[in-house]
C-alpha positions as MATLAB code, in Angstrom:
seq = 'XXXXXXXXXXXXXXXXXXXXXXXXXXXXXXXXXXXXXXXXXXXXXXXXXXXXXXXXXXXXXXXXXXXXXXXXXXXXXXXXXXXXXXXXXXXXXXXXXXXXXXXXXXXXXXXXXXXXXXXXXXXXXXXXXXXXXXXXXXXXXXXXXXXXXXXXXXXXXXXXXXXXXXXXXXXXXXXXXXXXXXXXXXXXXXXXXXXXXXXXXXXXXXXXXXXXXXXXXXXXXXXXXXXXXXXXXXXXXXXXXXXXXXXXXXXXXXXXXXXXXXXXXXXXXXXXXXXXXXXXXXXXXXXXXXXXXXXXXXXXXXXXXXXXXXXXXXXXXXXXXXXXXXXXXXXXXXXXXXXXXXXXXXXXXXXXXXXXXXXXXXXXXXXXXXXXXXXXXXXXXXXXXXXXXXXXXXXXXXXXXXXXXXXXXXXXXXXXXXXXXXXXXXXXXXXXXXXXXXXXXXXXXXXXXXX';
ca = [
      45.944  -41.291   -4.916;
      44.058  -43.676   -2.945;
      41.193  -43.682   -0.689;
      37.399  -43.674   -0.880;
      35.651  -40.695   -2.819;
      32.652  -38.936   -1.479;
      29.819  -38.411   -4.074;
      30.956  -34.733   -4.705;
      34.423  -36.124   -5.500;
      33.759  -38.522   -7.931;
      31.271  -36.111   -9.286;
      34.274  -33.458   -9.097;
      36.544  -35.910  -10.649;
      33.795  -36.874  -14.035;
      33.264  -32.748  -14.004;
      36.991  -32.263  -14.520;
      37.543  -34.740  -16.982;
      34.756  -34.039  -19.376;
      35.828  -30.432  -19.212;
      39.492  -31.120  -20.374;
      37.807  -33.551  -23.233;
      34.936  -30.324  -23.830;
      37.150  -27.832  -24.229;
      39.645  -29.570  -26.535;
      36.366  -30.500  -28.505;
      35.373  -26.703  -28.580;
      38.916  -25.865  -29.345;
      38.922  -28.284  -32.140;
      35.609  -27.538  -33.995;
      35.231  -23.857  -33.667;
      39.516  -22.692  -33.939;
      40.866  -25.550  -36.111;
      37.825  -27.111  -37.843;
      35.148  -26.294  -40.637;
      35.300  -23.312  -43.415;
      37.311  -20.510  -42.681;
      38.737  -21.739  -39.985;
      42.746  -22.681  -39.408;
      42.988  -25.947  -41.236;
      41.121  -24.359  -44.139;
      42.967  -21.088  -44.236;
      46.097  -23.213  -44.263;
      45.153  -25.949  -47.202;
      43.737  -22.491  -49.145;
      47.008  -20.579  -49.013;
      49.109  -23.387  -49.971;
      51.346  -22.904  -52.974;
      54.919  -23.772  -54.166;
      57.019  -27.159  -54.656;
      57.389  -28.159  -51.332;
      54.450  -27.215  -48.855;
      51.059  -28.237  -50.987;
      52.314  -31.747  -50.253;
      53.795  -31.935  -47.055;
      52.097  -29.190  -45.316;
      48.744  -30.977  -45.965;
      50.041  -34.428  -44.902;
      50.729  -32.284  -41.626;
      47.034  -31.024  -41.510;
      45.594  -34.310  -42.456;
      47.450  -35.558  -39.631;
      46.991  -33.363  -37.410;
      43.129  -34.129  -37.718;
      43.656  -37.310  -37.468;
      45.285  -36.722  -34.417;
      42.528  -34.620  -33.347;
      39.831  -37.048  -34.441;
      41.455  -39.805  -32.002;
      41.097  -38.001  -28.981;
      37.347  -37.386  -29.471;
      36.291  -40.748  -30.513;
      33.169  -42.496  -28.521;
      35.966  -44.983  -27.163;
      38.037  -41.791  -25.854;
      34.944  -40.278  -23.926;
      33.984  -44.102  -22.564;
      37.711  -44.573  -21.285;
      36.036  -40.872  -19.300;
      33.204  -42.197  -18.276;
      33.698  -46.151  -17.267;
      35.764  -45.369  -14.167;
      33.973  -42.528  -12.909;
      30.219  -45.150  -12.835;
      32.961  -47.980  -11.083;
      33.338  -45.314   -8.559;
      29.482  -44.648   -8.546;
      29.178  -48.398   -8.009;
      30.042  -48.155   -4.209;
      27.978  -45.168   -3.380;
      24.670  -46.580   -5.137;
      25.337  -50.183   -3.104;
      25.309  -47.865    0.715;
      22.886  -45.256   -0.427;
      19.900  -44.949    2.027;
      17.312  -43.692   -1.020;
      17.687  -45.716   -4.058;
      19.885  -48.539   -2.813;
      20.384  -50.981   -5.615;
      23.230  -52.998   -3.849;
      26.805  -53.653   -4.996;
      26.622  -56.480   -7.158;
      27.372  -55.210  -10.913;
      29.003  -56.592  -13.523;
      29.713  -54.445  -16.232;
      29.672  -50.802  -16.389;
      26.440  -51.302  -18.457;
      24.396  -52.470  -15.107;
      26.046  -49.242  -13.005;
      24.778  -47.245  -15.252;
      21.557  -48.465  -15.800;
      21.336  -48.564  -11.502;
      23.209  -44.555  -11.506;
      19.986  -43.800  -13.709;
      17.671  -44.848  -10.991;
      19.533  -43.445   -8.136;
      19.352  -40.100   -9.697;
      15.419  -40.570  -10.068;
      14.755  -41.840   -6.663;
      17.016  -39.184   -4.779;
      15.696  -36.409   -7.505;
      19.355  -35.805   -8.699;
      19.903  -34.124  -12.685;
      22.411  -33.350  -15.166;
      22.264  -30.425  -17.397;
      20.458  -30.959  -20.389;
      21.093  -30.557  -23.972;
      18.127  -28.376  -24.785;
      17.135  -29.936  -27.074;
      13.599  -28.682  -29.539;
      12.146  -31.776  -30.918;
       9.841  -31.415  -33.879;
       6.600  -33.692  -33.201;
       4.554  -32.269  -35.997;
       5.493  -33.639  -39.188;
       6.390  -31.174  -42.673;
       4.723  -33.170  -44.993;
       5.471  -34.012  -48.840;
       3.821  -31.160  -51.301;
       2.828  -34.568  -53.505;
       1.811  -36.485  -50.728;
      -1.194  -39.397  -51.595;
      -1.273  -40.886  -47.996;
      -3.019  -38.723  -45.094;
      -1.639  -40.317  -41.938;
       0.251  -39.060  -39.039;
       3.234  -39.570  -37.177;
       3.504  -39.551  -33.129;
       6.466  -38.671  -31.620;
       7.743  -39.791  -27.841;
      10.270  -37.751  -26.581;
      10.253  -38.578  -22.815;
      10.861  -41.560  -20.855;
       8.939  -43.421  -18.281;
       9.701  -40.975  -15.442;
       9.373  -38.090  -17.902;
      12.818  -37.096  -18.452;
      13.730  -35.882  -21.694;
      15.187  -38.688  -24.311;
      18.711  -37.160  -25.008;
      20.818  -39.544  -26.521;
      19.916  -38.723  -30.108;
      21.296  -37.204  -32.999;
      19.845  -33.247  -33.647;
      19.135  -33.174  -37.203;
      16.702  -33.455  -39.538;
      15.014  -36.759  -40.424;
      13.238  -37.631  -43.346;
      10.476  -40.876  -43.487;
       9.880  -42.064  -47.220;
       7.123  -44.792  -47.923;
       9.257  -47.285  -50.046;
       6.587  -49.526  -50.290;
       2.710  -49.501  -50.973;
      -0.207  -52.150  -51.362;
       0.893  -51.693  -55.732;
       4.613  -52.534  -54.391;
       5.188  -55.368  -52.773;
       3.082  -54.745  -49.158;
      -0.637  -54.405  -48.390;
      -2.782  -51.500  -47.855;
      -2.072  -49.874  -44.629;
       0.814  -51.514  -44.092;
       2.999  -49.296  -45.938;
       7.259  -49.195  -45.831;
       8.888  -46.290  -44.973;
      12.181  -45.934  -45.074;
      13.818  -43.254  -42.455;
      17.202  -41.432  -43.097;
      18.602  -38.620  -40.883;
      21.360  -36.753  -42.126;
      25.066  -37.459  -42.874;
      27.529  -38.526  -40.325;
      31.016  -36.986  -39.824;
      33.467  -39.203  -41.333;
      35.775  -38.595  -38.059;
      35.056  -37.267  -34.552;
      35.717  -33.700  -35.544;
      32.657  -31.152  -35.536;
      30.839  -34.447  -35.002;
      27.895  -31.872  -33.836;
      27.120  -30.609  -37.055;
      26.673  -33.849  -38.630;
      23.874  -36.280  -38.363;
      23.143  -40.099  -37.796;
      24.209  -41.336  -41.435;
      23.822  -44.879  -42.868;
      23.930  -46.536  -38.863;
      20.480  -45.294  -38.141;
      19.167  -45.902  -41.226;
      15.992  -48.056  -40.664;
      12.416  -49.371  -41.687;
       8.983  -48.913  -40.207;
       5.773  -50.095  -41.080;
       2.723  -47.643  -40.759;
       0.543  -49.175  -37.986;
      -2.963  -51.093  -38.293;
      -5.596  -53.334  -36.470;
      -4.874  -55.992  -38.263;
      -2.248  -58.990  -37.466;
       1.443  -59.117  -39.091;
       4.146  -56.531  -39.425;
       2.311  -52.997  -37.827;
      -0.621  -54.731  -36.600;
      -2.204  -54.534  -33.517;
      -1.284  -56.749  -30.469;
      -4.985  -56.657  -29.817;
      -7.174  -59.888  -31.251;
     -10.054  -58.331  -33.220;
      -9.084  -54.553  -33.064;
     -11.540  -53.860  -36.153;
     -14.618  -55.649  -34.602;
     -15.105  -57.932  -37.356;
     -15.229  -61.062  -35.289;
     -19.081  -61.176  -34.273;
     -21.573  -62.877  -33.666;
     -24.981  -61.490  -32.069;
     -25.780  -64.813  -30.100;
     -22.257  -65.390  -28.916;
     -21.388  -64.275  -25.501;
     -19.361  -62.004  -25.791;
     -20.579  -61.041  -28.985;
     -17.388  -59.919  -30.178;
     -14.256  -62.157  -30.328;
     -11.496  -61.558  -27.558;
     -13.685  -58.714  -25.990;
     -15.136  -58.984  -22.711;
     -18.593  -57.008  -21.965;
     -18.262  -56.487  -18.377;
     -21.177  -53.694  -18.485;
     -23.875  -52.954  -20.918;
     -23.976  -55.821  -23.353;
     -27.694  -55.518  -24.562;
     -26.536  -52.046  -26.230;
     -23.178  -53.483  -28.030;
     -23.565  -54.738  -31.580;
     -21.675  -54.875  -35.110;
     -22.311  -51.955  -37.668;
     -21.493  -53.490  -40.758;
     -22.112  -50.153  -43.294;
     -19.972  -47.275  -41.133;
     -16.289  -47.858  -40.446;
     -12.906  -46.580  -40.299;
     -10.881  -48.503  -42.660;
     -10.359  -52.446  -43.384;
      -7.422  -53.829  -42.293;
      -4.637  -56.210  -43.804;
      -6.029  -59.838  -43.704;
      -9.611  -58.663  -43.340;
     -12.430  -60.252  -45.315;
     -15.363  -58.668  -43.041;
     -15.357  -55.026  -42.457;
     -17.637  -53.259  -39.679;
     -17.324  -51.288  -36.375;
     -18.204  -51.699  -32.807;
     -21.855  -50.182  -32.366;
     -22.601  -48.977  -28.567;
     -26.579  -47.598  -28.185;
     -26.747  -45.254  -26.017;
     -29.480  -44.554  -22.918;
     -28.708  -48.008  -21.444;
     -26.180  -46.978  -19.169;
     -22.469  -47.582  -18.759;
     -21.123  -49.905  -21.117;
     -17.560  -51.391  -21.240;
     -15.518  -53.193  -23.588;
     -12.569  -55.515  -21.791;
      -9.789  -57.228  -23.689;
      -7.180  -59.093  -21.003;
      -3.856  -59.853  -22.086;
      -4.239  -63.305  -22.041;
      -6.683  -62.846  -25.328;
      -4.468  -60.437  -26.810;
      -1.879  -61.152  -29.482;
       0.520  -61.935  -27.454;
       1.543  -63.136  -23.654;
       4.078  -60.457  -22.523;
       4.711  -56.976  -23.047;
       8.341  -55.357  -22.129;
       9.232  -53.493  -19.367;
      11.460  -51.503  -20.926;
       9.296  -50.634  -24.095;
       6.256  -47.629  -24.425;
       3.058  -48.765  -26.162;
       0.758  -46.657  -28.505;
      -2.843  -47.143  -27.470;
      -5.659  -45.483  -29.743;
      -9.358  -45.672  -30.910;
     -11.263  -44.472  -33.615;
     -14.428  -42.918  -32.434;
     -17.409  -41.695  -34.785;
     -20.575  -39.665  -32.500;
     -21.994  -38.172  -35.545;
     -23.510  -41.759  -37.814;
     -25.693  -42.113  -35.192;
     -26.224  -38.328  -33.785;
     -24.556  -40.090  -30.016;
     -25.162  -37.743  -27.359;
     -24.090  -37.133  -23.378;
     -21.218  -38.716  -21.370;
     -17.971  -39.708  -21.927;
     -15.808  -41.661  -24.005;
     -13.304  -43.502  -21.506;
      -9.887  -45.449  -23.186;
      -8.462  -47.372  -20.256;
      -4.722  -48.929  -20.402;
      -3.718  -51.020  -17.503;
      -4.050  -47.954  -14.671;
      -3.949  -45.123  -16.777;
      -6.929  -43.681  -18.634;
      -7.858  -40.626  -20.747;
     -11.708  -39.011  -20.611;
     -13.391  -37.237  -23.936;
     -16.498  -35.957  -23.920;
     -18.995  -37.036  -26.774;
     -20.100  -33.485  -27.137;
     -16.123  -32.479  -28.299;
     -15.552  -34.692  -30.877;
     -16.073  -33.550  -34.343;
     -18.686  -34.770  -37.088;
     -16.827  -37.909  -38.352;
     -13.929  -39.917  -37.417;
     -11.961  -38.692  -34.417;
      -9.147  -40.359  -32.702;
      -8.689  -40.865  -28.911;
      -5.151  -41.513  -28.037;
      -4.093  -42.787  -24.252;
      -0.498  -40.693  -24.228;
       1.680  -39.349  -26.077;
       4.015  -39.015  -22.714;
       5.242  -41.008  -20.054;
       1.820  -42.774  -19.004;
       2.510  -44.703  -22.458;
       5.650  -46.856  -20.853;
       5.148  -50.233  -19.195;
       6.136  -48.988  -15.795;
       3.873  -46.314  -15.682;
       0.570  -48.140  -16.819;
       1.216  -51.658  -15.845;
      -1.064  -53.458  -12.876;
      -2.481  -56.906  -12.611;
      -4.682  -57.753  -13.806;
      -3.408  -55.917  -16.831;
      -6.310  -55.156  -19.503;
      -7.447  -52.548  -22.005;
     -10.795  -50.905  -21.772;
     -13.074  -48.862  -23.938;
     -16.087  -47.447  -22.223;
     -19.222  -44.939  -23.075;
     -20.146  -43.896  -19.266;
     -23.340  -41.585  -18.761;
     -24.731  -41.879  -22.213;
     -28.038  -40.217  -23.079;
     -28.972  -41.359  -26.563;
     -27.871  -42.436  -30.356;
     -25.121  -44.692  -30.676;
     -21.538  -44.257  -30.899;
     -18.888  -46.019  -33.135;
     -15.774  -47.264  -31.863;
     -12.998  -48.811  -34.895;
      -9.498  -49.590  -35.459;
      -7.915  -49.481  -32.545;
      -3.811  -49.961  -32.345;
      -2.377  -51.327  -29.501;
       1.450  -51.871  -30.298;
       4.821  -51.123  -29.493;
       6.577  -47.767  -30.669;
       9.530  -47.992  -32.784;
      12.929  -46.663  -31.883;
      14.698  -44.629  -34.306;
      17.751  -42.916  -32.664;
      16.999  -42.520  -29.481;
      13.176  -40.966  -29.338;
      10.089  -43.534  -30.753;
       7.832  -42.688  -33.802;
       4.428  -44.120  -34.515;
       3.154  -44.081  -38.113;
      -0.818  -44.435  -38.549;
      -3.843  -43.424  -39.877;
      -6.183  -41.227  -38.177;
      -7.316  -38.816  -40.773;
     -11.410  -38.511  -40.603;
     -11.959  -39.949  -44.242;
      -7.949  -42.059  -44.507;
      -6.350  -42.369  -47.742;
      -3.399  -44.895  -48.026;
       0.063  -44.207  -48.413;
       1.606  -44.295  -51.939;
       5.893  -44.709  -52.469;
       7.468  -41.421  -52.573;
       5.070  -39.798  -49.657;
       7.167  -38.513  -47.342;
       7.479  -36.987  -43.840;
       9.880  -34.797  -42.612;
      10.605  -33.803  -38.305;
      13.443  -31.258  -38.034;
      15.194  -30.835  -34.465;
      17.305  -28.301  -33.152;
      19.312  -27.115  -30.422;
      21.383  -29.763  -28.343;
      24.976  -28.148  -28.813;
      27.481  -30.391  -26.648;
      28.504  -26.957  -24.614;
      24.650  -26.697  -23.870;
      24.882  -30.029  -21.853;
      28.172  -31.442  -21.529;
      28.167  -34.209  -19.229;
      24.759  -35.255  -21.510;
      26.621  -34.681  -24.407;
      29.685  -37.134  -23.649;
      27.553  -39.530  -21.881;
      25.473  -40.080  -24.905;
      28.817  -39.887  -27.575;
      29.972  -42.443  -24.727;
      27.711  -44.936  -25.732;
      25.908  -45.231  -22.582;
      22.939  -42.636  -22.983;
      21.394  -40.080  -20.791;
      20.551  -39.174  -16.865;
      17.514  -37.369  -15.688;
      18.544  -33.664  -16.517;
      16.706  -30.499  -15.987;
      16.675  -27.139  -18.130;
      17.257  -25.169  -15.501;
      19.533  -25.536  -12.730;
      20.933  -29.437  -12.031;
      22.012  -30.648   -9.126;
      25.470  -32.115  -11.065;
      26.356  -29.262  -12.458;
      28.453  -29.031  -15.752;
      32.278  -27.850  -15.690;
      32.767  -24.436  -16.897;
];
């Protein structure tokens, strides 16, 4: 055949293929595969001098055989032509133009991702039920939390992951060879398949097994990319008083409270809070990235912004509590935070990726607007990247009112479900492709699956 393809044909021609590869997949794993299926009844009724031997040389090979046609490699050999195709569509399209001038199937894809944002285009998706709300160990020291970000910068869901369940174990604690709130954990999903058969009921193995360290305010691995997230640089006669914090509004009613705070930090030899007195107005806290803890954030990365807030030490009363992150901002109220420690968190959801918050100039800002009287403690505040772990990003941290530290052998455990490859096949093989995930919908796409 030759000739140029309209979009519905090459979207005809990647719908027929993956459902040739999906239902030899589905043939495979739910006819052949697993207990009590063919292979099994086979190897189970063999007996005699000849077939025991032979007859499961012929099975073994047959998977084998099997396994070969299901490999990532066999579903990329699916996929690479069908984005080439792609390529010269996306360079004429009127909406979402990215021109023609690609060099790997790697850049198509990343520009057949955008084009499918900007002209509000999805695939099916996998359906997948993400746990964000951790089981925790029975014996568990530690009282910290993990976040969970499951979306992506335009909100779509993060589908190129394994669906299992994953387990994060603190390996190493301030007795063990790291300092307090620091801690190692160590995550590991479940086992892999050992081919490509009923790859679906298996998990990420040893390939995704990785190391994260619980997050803090203070500098080295975890800390904060903010310079003096714990307040403890001060000095009441400097302006600013505090180090690396600008105060745009209010500064008569900022000061250091050196007897309530959250938590010290790793590397800390002063421990205090940041004190705001109320009935003076608006005040605001600045921190621009050039004092910050480093020069550049990435484009392509989501950051976890949070504060620790205390209204009760000093009975604080009216307004609201404002955390500010580039353009995006969340509001509390003083008068719905609890006695104690509370924690104010910018996003759990798109607004935290680069893209969605970024401006210039870019700064973070914690404010106290309309305040009536008391004062109000602000501590600990984490501003750092999340960490990728298959596919979705975790964030380990304290934010427990009273925090206790993590001790080895506390664990964490998140288990998905859902995601079956027939739930979302062109998802499916793009992500066993090695290339990822489009913008999909749970209801009806505009690419629709093959049957």
């Amino acid at each position: 055949m030759s000739g140029t393809p309209t979009e519905a044909e090459v979207q005809a021609q990647w719908r027929n293929a993956i459902g040739i590869i999906e239902s030899f997949r589905a043939y495979v794993d739910t006819t052949l595969a697993g207990a009590g299926q063919k292979w099994d009844v086979l190897l189970q009724s063999l007996e005699g001098d000849y077939t025991p031997s032979e007859l499961s040389r012929f099975a073994s090979a047959f998977r084998s055989t099997c396994s070969s046609l299901l490999t990532p490699g066999i579903a990329a050999s699916v996929v690479t032509p069908v984005l080439y195709e792609y390529a010269r569509i996306l360079s004429a399209a009127s909406v979402g133009s990215f021109g023609g001038g690609y060099r790997s199937a790697a850049e198509i894809y990343s520009a057949l991702y955008e084009y499918f944002h900007a002209n509000s285009l999805t695939v099916q998706s996998r359906n997948i039920t993400y746990d964000t709300v951790a089981t925790l160990g029975a014996a568990n020291v530690g009282n910290g939390a993990m976040a969970r970000l499951t979306v992506d910068q335009h909100n779509y869901r993060l589908e190129a992951c394994h669906v299992e369940k994953k387990m994060f174990r603190c390996r190493s604690d301030a007795n063990s060879g790291t300092e307090k709130w620091a801690e190692v954990f160590e995550q590991v999903g479940q086992a892999s398949a050992f081919d490509s058969v009923l790859r679906a009921s298996f998990g990420s193995g040893e390939a995704a097994r990785t190391t994260i360290v619980s997050k803090h305010a203070g500098s080295g691995a975890g800390g904060s990319l903010l310079a003096n997230s714990s307040w403890s640089e001060y000095s009441a006669t400097a302006s600013p008083k505090f180090t690396g914090w600008t105060e745009s509004a209010g500064g008569a009613q900022v000061s250091q409270d050196l007897t309530t705070y959250y938590r010290t930090h790793p590397g800390s030899s002063i421990h205090g809070s940041l004190k705001i007195t109320g009935g003076g107005g608006t005040v605001t806290l600045k921190q621009v990235m050039s004092a910050m803890r480093t020069r550049r954030l990435d484009p392509n990365t989501p950051y976890f912004l949070r504060i620790m807030v205390n209204a009760s030490a000093g009975v604080a009363s009216g307004g609201n509590i404002v955390l500010r992150l580039g353009n995006k901002s969340v509001t509390t109220s003083v008068a719905s935070l609890s006695a104690g420690w509370n924690e104010i968190i910018l996003s759990t959801g798109q607004n935290c990726w680069f893209r969605q918050f970024n401006e210039q100039p870019m700064d973070i800002e914690i404010e106290w607007a309309s305040s009536s009287s008391g004062y109000l403690l602000v501590d600990d505040a984490i501003f750092a990247p999340w960490d990728l772990i298959d596919g979705t990003y975790w964030c380990l941290r304290q934010n427990a009112a009273s925090p206790t530290a993590w001790l080895v052998d506390d664990t964490l455990e998140f288990t998905d479900t859902g995601g079956a490859p027939a739930t979302g096949k062109i998802q499916w093989w793009l992500w066993v492709s090695g290339y990822g995930y489009l913008p999909s919908t749970t209801g009806t796409p505009t690419f629709t699956d093959p049957t």
